[in-house]
C-alpha positions in Angstrom: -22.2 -17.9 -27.5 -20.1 -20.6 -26.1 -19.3 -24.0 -27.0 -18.7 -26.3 -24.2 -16.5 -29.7 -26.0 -17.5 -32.8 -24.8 -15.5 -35.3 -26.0 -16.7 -35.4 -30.2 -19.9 -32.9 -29.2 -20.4 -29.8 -28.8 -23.0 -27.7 -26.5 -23.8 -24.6 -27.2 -24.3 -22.2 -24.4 -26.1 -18.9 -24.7 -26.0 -15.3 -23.2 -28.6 -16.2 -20.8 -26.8 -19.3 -19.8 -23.3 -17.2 -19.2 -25.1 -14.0 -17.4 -26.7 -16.7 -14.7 -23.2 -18.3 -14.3 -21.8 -14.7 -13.7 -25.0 -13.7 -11.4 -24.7 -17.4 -9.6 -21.1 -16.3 -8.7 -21.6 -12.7 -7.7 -24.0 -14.1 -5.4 -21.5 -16.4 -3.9 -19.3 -13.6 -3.0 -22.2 -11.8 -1.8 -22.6 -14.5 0.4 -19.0 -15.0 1.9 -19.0 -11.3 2.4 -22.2 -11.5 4.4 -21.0 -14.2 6.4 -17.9 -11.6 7.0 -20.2 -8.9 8.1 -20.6 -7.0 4.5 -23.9 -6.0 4.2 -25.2 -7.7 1.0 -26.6 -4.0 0.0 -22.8 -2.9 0.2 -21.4 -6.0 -2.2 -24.1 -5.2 -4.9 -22.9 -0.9 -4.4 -19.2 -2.1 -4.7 -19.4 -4.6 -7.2 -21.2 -1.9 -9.7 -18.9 0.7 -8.7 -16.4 -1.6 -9.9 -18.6 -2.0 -12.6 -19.0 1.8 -13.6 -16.2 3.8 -12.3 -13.4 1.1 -13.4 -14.0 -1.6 -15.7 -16.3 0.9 -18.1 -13.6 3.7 -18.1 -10.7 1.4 -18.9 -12.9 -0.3 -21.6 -13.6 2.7 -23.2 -10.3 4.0 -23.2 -9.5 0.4 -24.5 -11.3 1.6 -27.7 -10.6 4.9 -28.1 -6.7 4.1 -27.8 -8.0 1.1 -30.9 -6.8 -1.8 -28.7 -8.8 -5.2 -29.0 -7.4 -8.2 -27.8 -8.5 -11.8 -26.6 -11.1 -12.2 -23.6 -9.7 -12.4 -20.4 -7.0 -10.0 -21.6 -9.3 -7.5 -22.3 -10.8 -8.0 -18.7 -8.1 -7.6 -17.1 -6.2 -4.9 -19.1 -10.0 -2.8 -18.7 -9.9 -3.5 -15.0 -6.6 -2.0 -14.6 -6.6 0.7 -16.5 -9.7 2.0 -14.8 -8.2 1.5 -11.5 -5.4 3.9 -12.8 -7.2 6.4 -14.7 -10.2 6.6 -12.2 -7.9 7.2 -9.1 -5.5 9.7 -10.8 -8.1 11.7 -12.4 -10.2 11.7 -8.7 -7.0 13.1 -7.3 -5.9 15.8 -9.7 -9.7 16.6 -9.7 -10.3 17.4 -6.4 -6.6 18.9 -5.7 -7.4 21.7 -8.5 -10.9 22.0 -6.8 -12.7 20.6 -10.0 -14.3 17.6 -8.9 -17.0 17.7 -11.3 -14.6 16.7 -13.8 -14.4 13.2 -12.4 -17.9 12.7 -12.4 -18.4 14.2 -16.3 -15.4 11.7 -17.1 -17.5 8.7 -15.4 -21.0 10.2 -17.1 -19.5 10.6 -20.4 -17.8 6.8 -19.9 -21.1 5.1 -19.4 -23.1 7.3 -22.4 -20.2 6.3 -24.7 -20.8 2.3 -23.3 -24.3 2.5 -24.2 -24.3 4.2 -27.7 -21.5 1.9 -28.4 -24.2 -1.1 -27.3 -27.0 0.8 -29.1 -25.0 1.0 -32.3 -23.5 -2.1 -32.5 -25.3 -4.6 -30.3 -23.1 -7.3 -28.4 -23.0 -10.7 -31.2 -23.0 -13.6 -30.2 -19.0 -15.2 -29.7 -18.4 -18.8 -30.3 -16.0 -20.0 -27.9 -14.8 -23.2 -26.6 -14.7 -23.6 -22.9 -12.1 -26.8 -22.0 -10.5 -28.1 -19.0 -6.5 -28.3 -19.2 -4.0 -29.1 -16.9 -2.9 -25.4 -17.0 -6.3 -24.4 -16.2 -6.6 -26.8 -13.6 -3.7 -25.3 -11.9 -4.2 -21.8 -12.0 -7.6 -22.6 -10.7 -5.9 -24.1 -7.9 -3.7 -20.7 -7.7 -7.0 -19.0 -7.2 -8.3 -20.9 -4.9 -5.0 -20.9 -2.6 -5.5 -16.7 -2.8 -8.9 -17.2 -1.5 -7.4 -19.8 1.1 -5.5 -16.8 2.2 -8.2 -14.2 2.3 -10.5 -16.5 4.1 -7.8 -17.7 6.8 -6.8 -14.1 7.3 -7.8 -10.7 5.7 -11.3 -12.0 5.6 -11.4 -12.5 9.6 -10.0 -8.7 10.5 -11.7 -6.2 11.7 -15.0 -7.7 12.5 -17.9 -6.4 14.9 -18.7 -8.3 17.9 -21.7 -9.2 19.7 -21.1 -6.4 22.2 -20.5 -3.7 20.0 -16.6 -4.3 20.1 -14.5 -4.4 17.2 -11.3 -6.5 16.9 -8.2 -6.3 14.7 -5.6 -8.7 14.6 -2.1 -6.9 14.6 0.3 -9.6 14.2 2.2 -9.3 11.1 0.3 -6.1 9.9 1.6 -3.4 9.5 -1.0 -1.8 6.8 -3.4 -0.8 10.1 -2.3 2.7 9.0 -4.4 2.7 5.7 -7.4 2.9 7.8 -6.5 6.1 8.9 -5.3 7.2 5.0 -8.4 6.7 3.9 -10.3 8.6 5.9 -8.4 11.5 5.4 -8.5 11.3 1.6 -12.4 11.3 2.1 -12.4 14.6 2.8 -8.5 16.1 2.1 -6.9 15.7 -0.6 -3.9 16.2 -0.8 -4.4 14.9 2.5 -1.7 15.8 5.9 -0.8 13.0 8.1 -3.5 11.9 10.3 -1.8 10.2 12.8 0.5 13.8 12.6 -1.8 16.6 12.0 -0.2 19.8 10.1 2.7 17.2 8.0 1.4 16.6 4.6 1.3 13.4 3.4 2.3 13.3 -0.7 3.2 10.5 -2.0 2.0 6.8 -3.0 -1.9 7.1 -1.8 -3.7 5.5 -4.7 -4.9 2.4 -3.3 -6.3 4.7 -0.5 -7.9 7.0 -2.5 -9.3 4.4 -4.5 -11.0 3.2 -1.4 -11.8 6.6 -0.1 -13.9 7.0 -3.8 -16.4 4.3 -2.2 -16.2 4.8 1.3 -17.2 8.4 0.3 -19.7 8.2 -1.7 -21.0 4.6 -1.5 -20.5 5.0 2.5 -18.7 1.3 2.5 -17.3 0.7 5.7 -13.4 1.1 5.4 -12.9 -2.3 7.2 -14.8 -3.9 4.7 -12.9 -2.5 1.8 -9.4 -2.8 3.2 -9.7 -6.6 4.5 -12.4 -8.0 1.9 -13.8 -6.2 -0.6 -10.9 -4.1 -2.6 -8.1 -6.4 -0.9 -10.4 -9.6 -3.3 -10.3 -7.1 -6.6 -6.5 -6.4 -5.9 -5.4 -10.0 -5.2 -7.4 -11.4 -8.1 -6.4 -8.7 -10.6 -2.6 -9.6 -10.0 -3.1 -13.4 -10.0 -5.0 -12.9 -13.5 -2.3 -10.3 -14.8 0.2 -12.4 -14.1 -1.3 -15.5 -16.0 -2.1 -13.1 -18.9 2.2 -11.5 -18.3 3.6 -14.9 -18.4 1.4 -16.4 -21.3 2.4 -13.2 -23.1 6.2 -13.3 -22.5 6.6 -17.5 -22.5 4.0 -18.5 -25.0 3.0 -21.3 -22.8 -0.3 -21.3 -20.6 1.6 -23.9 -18.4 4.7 -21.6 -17.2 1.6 -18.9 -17.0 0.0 -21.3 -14.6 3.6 -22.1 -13.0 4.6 -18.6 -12.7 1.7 -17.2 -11.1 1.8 -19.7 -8.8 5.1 -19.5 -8.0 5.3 -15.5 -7.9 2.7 -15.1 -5.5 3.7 -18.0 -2.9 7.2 -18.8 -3.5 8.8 -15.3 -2.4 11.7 -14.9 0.6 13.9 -17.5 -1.3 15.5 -19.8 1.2 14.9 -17.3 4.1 13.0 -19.8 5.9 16.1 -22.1 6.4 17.5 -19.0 8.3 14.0 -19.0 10.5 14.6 -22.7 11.1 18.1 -23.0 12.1 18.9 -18.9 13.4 15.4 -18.6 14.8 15.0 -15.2 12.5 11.4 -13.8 12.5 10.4 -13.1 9.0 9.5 -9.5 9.7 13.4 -9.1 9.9 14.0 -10.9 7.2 17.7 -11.5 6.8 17.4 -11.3 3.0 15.0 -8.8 2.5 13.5 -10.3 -0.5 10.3 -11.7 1.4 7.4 -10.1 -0.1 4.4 -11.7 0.2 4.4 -10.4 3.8 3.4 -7.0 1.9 0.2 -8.9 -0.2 -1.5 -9.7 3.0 -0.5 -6.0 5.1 -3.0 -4.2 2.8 -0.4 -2.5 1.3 -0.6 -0.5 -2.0 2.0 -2.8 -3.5 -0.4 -5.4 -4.5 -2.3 -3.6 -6.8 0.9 -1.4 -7.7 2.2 -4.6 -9.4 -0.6 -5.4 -11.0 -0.8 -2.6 -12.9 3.4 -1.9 -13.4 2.8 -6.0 -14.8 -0.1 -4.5 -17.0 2.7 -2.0 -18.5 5.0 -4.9 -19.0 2.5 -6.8 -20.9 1.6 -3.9 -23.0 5.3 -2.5 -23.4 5.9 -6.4 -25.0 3.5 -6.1 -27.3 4.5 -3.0 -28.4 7.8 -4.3 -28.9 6.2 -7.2 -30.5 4.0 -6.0 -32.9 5.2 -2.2 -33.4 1.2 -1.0 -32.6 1.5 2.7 -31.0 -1.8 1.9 -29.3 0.2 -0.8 -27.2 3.0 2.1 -26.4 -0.2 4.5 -25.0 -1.1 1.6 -23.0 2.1 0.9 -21.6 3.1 4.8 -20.8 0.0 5.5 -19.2 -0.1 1.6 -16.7 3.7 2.0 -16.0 3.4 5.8 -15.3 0.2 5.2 -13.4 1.6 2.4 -11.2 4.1 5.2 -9.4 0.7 6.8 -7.8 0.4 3.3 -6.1 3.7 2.7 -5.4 6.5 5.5 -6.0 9.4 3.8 -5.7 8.9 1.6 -9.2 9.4 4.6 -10.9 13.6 4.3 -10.5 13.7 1.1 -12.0 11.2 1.6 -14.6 12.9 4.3 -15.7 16.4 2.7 -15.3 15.3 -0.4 -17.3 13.9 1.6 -20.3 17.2 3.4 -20.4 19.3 1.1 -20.8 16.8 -0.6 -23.1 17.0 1.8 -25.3 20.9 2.7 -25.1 20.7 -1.1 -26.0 18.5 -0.9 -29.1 20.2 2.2 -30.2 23.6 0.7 -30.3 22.9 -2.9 -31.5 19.3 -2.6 -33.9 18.9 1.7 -34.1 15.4 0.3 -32.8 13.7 3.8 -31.6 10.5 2.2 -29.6 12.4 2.1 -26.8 13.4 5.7 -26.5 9.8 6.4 -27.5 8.6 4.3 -24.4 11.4 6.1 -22.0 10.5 9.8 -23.1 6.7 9.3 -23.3 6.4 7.8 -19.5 8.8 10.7 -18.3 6.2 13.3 -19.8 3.1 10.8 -18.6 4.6 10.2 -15.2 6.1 14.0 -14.6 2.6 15.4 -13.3 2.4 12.7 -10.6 6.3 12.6 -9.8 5.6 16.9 -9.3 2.8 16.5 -7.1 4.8 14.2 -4.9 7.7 16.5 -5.3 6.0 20.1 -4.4 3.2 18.3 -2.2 5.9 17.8 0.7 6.8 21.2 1.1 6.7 22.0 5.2 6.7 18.2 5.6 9.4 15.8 6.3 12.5 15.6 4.2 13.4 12.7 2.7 17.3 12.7 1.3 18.6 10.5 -1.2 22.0 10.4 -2.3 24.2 7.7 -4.1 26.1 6.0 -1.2 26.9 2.0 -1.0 24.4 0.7 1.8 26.1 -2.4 3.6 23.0 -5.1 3.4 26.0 -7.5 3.9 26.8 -6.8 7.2 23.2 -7.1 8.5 23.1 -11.0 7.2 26.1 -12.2 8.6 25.3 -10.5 12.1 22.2 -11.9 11.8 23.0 -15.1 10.8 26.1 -14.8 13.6 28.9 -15.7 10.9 31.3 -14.2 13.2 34.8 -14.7 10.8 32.8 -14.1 7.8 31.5 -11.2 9.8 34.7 -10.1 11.1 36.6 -10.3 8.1 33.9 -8.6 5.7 33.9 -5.7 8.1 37.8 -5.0 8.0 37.3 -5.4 4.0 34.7 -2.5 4.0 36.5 -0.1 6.4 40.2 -0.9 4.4 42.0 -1.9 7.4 42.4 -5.5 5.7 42.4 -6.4 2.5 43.5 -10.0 1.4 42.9 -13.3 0.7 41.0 -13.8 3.6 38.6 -11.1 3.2 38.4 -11.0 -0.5 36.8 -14.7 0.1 34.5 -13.5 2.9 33.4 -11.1 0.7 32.5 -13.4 -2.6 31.0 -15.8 0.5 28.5 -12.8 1.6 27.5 -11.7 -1.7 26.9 -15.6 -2.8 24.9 -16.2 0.1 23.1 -13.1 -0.1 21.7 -13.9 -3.4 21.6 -17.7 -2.9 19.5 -16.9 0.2 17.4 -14.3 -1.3 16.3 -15.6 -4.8 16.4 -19.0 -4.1 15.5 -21.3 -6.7 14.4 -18.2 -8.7 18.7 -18.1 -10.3 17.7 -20.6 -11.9 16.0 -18.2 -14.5 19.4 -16.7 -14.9 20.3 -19.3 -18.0 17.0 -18.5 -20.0 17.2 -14.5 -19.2 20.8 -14.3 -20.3 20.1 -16.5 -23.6 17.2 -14.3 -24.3 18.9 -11.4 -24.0 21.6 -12.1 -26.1 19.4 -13.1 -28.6 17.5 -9.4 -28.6 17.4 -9.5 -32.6 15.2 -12.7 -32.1 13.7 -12.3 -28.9 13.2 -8.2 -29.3 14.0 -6.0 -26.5 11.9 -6.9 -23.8 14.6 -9.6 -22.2 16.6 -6.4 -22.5 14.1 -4.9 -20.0 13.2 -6.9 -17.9 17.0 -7.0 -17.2 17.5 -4.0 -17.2 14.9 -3.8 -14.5 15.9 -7.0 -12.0 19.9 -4.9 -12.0 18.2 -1.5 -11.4 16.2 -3.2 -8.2 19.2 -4.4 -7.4 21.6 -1.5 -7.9 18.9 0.8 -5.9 18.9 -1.6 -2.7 22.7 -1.2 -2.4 23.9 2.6 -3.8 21.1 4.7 -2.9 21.0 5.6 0.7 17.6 7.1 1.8 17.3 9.1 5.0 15.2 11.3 6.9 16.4 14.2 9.5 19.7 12.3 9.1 18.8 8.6 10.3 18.8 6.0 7.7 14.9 5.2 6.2 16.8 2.5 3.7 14.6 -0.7 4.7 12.1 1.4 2.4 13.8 0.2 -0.6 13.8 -3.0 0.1 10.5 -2.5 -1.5 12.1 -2.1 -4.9 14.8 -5.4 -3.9 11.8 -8.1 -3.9 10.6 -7.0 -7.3 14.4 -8.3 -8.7 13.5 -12.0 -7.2 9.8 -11.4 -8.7 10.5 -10.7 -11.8 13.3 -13.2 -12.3 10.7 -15.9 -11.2 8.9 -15.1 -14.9 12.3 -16.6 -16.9 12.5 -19.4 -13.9 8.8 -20.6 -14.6 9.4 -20.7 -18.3 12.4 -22.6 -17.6 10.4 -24.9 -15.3 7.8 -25.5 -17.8 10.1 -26.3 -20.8 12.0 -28.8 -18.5 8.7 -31.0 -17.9 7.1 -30.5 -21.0 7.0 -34.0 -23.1 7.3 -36.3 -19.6 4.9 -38.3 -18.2 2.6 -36.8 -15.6 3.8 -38.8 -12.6 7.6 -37.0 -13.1 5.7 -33.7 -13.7 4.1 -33.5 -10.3 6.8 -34.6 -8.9 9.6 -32.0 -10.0 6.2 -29.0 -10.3 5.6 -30.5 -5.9 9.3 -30.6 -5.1 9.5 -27.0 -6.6 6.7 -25.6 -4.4 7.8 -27.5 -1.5 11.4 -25.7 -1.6 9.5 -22.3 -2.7 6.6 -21.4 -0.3 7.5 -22.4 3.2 8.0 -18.4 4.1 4.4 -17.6 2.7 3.1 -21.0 4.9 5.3 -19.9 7.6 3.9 -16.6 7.6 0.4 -17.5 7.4 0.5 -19.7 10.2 1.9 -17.6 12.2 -0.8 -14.7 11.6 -3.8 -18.0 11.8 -1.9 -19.0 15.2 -0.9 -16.2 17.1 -3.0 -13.2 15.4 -2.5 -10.3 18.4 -5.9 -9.5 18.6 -6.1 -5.4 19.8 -10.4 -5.1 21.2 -11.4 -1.7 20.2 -14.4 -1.7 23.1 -17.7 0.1 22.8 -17.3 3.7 24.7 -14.2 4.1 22.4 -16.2 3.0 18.7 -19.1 5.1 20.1 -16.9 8.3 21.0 -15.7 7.7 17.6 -18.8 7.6 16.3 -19.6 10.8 17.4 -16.9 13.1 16.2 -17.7 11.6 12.6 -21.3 13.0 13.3 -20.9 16.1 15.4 -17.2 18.0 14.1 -15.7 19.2 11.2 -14.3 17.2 8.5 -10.9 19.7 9.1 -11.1 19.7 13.0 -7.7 18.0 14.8 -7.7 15.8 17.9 -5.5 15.9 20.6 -5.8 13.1 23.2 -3.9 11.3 26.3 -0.9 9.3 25.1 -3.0 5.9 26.3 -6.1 7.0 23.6 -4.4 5.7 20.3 -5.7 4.6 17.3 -8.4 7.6 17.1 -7.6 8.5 13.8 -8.8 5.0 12.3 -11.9 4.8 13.4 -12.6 8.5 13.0 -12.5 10.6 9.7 -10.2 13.5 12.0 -6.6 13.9 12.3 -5.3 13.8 15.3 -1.9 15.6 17.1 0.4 12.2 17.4 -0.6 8.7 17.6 2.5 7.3 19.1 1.6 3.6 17.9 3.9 1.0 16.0 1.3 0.8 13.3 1.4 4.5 12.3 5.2 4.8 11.9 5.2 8.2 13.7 9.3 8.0 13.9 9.7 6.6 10.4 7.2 9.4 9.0 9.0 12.9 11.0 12.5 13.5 12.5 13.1 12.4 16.4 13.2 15.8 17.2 9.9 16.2 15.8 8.6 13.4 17.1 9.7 14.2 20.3 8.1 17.9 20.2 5.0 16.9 20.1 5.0 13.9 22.6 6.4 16.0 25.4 4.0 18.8 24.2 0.6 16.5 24.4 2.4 15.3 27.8 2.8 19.0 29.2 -0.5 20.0 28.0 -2.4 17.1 30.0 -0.7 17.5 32.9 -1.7 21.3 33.3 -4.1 22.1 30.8 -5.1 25.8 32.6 -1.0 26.8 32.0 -0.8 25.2 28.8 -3.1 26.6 26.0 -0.1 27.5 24.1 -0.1 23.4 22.9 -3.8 24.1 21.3 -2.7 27.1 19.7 0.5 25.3 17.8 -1.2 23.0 16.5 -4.8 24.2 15.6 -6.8 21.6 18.3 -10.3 21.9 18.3 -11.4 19.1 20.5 -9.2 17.4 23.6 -10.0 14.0 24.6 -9.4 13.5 27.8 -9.8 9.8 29.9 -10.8 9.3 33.4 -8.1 9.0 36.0 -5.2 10.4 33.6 -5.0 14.1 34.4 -7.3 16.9 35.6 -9.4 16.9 32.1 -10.2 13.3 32.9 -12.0 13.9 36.1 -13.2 17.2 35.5 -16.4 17.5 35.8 -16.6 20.5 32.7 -20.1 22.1 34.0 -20.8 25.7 34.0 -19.0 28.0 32.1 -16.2 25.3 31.4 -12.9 25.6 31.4 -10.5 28.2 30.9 -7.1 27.8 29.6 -4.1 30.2 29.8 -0.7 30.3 27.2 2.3 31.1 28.8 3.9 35.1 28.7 7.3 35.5 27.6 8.8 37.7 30.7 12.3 37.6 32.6 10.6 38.7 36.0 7.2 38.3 36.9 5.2 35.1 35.2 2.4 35.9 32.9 -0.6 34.2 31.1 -3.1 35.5 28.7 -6.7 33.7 28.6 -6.8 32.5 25.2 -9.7 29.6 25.3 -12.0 27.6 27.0 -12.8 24.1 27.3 -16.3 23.0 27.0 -17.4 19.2 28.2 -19.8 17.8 25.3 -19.6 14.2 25.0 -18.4 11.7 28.1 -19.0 8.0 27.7 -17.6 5.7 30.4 -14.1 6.9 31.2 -13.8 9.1 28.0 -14.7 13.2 27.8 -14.5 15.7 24.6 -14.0 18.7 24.9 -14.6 21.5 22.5 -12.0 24.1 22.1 -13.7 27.7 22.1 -11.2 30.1 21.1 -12.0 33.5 22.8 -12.0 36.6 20.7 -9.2 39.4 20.9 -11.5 41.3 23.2 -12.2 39.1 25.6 -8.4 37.4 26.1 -7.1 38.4 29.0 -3.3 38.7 31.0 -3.2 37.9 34.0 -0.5 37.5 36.6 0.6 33.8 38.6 2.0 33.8 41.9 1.8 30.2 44.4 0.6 30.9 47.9 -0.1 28.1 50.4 0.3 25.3 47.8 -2.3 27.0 45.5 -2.1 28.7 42.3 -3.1 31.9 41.6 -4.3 34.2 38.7 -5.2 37.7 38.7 -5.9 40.3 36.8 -3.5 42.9 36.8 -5.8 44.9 38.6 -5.9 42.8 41.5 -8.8 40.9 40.9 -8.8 37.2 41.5 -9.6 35.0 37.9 -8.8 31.6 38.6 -7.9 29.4 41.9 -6.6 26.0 41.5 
């Protein structure tokens, strides 16, 4: 039961009281969601899929690892580890062929929930349920996430009253998780669908998370990307990080201060450089703007909620010396590099040097136990990333100094600074001059990028050097803000030979982020003991210097939100290759049909937009292959069957007035297509298809591939003659005019 205080009394509230209050607020989700377009039907199948395949899971593992903590810990810690266990064990599942296993796991879960129940039936708790100032505000932080999801996420991708569908691009570059998810559905591993035949191995969790219920539960992947899973992400990390902070500071009011601050006080003072430089944040000239990635439906968001789930558990295993706490930790910190696979270099630099630490200065083992035991946890997942890329792209890493420098003073047109930072670099000057440019450009960098966050540099480096007191986790987190750092600037990543480094950028923003944890403890000590009025005022001056990227931002995206209008005959041609093809069939379609592979559950040849990174995801030379391939093919599709072939198309989409398949009119027999003959003299083809006209709506026409057998493939000879093309057989008979 609970006990509500009021004043000297006390009301006691039962079960009953506390189930309504849980239903009551289900139902006012429900209802948001429905005012969004979720079906209420679809809330209730997500919320007990939540229910079953990830809160029960983690609970019982909770148990059987003999973990019990407080409440909302609990929650939270259950949630997460679900999410983690339930997603890796899906994966491995169903890339050894053995789904079944997932489903015994989620059967034997929820028998194990209700002997546990049967055998020991839930007691009453007494509890006291009170409102505090730090409450107070990190309800306000939750209601500011929902702010943002209601302003925003909540309004993408929402059916029209003419059967259109619209999706606001500005600022979003997580469009591509659309596509991700519908190609874990029924792949997995999956290939690239916006690149048919490239495999696509690393970082997927969050996708096939989604793909579990858009798969089985048949939620619409709109709904789950901008409202149902993007709500269970954002609140998990708001809640994690009030249970991190409260764990690490002892004090519900930096919790409450820090979560705030974390989740809307990221970018540092970047927006000074928007104000006065006219910077756009997407090239942010600090790179530490993160929030931009919360809002992009990007698997970072639930990523750090689970890494800060290992955190919390890694500190109480620190504190308290419980092994169950270390099984925790290894299997959150290991399982966050499924959802975001860069963490694993600074994880795994910070518990190094935690442990070289504790070695040297305590002989304190835990932290070599920590290091080895997420190695062996994490190695299966770091493997299938590893050996799941072979025939794909190839990313190259190497330790090489990559000049961030450089890029901010350019950008922020310091030209001496510039000028003389680049002779410093290149040797051609070194002296007074440049030495001081460069301590200028590395003080702004970090001014500019943290922000007020330095101002945790004081506390960390006290704690720290107190490590016999404080244990080792200062040590760590440490450890882990100089790894972020020394991966943004020595390890140069590239792909084909062109630079892919703005990808660890991703790694930077976590140094800022996890430096705001000592800053809000700092914040909180400094106000605690003064009278409210000065407390608002220094906690309202601290937000106002700390979120104007994240308002910026937002305003932007509210403002001017790009809308892209996927109209009817496009959703309904969709619609039916979902119905009608193969779950492994690949598209190939006119370089002005894009975005096919988001709206249907096939891959497709290239989709040359912004959103899918085509040229970030394969070499130029790759890229290029396939661009003038599709363009060859569409200008002579008879000639060209040799494109169809390479890369295993089984339906052409084909739009009025772009090409001889657009206006075709595909009756009959269809049409046959011819591959090209490798000969020094006289030009021949072999008939190795045919094209067969099965769906047209408005200006758009499928066509099925038929591949012809052995028997019936053909060569035949070309020759022009009065402007027309020819084809015989080398017999003499006439095939095909045209």
């Amino acid at each position: 039961m609970a006990e509500l205080e009021n004043g000297g009394s006390k009301k006691r509230i039962g079960a009953a009281a506390s189930f309504t209050l849980a239903a009551a607020l289900a139902l006012l989700f429900a209802a948001v969601f429905f005012h969004f377009g979720v079906p209420f039907l679809d809330t209730i199948k997500y919320a007990a899929g939540v229910f079953f395949l990830v809160y029960i899971p983690g609970r019982i593992l909770l148990r059987i690892i003999g973990l019990e903590s407080r409440g909302l810990e609990t929650t939270v810690l259950s949630m997460l580890l679900g999410l983690t266990t339930t997603t890796i064990l899906d994966k491995f599942a169903r890339i050894l062929g053995v789904e079944i296993l997932f489903f015994l796991w989620i059967g034997f879960c929820a028998a194990f929930a209700v002997l546990g129940m049967v055998k020991h039936p839930p007691q009453p708790r007494n509890f006291r349920l009170r409102i505090t100032p730090s409450g107070l505000g990190f309800g306000l932080v939750l209601l500011a996430v929902f702010a943002v999801l209601f302003m925003d996420n909540y309004r993408n991708g929402l059916r029209q009253p003419d059967g259109s569908l619209i999706v606001n691009l500005h600022y979003h570059d997580g469009f591509v998780r659309h596509a991700v998810v519908r190609e874990l559905s029924h792949s997995v591993p999956p290939q690239m669908p916006f690149a048919a035949g490239f495999p696509l191995s690393y970082h997927y969790g969050m996708d096939l998370f989604n793909s579990i219920f858009y798969r089985h539960l048949h939620i619409g992947v709109c709904d789950l990307n901008y409202r149902l899973s993007l709500t269970l992400f954002f609140v998990l990390l708001s809640l994690m990080l009030f249970v991190l902070l409260n764990e690490l500071a002892g004090s519900a009011a930096a919790a409450a201060l820090g979560s705030g601050l974390v989740l809307f006080g990221g970018g540092g003072f970047s927006y000074l450089s928007t104000l006065f430089w006219g910077i756009p944040q997407w090239g942010n000239v600090f790179f530490s703007f993160y929030f931009i990635n919360f809002v992009n439906i990007n698997s970072f968001v639930p990523g750090l909620a689970i890494l800060l789930a290992g955190f919390f558990a890694l500190a109480r295993y620190f504190r308290t010396g419980n092994r169950g706490w270390l099984v925790l930790s290894v299997l959150l910190l290991a399982g966050s590099f499924e959802y975001k696979m860069f963490f694993a270099v600074p994880v795994f630099g910070a518990l190094a040097l935690t442990a070289v630490h504790a070695l040297v200065f305590r002989k304190d083992l835990r932290p070599l136990h920590a290091l080895l035991w997420t190695g062996i946890c994490s190695a299966p997942l770091l493997a299938a990333a590893l050996f799941g890329n072979r025939g794909g792209p190839e990313f190259v890493l190497r330790l090489k100094f990559v000049d961030w420098f450089i890029f901010m003073l350019k950008d922020l047109k310091l030209a001496g600074p510039f000028a003389a930072w680049k002779n410093l670099i290149m040797r051609s000057q070194i002296n007074l001059t440049t030495l001081g440019a460069a301590v200028l450009a590395v003080i702004l960098f970090f001014v500019g990028g943290f922000g007020l966050n330095l101002l945790g540099v004081p506390l960390l480096f006290r704690k720290v050097r107190r490590a016999d007191r404080e244990g080792p986790m200062p040590v760590f987190l440490a450890g882990f803000i100089v790894a972020c750092i020394g991966y943004f600037f020595l390890v140069h990543l590239s792909l084909g030979g062109t630079p892919r480094n703005f990808t660890n950028s991703y790694v930077y923003t976590m140094a800022p982020l996890v430096l705001c944890l000592f800053w809000s403890e700092q914040l909180a000590a400094f106000i605690a003991g003064k009278r409210m009025a000065w407390k608002s005022i220094v906690v309202g001056l601290v937000f106002i210097l700390s979120i104007p990227n994240t308002a910026w931002l937002l305003w932007n995206k509210v403002r001017s939100p790009q809308p892209r209008v996927f109209y009817r005959d496009f959703l309904e041609t969709v619609d039916w290759l979902n119905a009608n093809t193969r779950e492994d069939d690949v598209v190939m379609s006119t370089a002005r049909i894009k975005f096919i592979c988001y709206f249907a559950d096939r891959r497709v040849v290239l989709d040359n937009t912004a959103q899918s990174f085509p040229t970030w995801h394969m070499t130029s030379v790759q890229f290029a292959e396939r661009e003038n391939d599709i363009a060859r093919f569409f200008a002579e599709p008879r000639l060209n069957a040799d494109v169809l072939s390479k890369y295993g198309v089984s339906y052409v989409w084909a739009v009025r007035g772009e090409g001889p398949l657009g206006d075709e009119p595909g009756l009959g027999s269809g049409i046959h297509c011819f591959e090209g003959l490798n000969t020094t003299t006289i030009r021949k083809f072999r008939k190795i298809c045919r094209l067969e006209l099965v769906f047209r709506d408005g200006p758009n026409a499928l066509y099925r591939v038929h591949k012809l057998a052995k028997e019936k493939q053909s060569i035949l000879l070309f020759e022009e003659k009065g402007g027309q093309r020819l084809l015989t057989t080398l017999a003499g008979r006439l095939e095909a005019v045209f």
